[in-house]
C-alpha positions as YAML, in Angstrom:
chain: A
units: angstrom
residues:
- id: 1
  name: UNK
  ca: [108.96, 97.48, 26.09]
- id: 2
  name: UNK
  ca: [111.28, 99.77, 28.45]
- id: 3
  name: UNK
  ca: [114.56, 98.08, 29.09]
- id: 4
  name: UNK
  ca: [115.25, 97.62, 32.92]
- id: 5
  name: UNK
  ca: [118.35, 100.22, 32.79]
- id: 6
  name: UNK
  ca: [116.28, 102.75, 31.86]
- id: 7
  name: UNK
  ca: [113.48, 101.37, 34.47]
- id: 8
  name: UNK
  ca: [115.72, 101.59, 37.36]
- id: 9
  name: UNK
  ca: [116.88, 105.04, 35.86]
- id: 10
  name: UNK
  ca: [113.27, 106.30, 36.15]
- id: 11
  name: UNK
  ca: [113.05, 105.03, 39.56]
- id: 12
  name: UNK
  ca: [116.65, 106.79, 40.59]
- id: 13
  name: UNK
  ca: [115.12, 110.22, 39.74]
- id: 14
  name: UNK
  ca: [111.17, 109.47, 40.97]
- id: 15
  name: UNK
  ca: [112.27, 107.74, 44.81]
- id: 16
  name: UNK
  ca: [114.09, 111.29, 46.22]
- id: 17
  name: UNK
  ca: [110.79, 113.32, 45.01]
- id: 18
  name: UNK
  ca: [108.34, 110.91, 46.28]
- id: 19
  name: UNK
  ca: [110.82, 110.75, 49.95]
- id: 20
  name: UNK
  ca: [110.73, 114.92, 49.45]
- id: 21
  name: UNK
  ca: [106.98, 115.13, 49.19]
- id: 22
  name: UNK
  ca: [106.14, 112.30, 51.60]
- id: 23
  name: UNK
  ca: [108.80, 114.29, 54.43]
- id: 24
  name: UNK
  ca: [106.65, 117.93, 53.38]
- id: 25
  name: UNK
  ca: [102.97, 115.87, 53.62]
- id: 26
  name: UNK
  ca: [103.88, 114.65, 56.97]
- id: 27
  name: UNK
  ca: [105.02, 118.14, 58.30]
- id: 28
  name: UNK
  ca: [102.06, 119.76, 57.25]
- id: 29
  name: UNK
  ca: [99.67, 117.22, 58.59]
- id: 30
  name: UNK
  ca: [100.71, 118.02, 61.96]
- id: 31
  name: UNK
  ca: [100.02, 121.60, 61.49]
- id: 32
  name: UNK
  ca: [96.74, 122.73, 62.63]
- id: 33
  name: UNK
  ca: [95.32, 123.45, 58.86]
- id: 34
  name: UNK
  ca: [96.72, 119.99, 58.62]
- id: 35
  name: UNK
  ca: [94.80, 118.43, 61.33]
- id: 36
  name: UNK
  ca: [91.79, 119.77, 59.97]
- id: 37
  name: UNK
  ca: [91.99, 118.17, 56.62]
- id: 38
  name: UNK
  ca: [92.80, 114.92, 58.48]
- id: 39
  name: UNK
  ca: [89.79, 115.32, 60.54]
- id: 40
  name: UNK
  ca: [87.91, 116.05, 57.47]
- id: 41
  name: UNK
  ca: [88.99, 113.07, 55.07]
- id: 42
  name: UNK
  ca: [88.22, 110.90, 58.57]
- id: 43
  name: UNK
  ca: [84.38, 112.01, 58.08]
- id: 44
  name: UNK
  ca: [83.93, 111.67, 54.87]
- id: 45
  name: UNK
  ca: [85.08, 107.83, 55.36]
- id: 46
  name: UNK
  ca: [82.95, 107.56, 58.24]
- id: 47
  name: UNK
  ca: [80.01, 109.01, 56.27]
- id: 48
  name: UNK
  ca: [80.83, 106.88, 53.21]
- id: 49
  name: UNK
  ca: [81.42, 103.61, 55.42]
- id: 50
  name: UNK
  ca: [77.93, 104.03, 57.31]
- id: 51
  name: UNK
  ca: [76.18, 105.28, 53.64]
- id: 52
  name: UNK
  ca: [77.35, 102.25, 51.90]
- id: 53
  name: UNK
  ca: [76.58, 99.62, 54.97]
- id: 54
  name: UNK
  ca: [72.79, 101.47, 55.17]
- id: 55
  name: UNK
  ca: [72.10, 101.00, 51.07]
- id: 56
  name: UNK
  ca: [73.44, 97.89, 51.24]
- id: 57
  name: UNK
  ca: [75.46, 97.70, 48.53]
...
């Protein structure tokens, strides 16, 4: 089992990459190649949320 120094080491390096990526996502989303992807991943959960109501399951 990992000791929790070397946890919270892990974590130290990981949190400024994840706060890096999550800073470039949310920039690009509001770009219009962005937007479309948005709008895109909004239909399919519309399409999946009506498919799975109208099998039933």
């Amino acid at each position: 089992m990992i000791a929790p120094d070397e946890l919270l080491s892990i974590l130290e390096r990981i949190l400024p990459l994840i706060e890096r990526d999550s800073s470039v996502l949310e920039g690009w989303s509001k770009t219009e190649d962005g937007q479309k992807v948005v709008q895109f991943v909004i239909q399919i959960g519309k399409y999946n949320t009506n498919r799975t109501y109208a099998v039933g399951a």
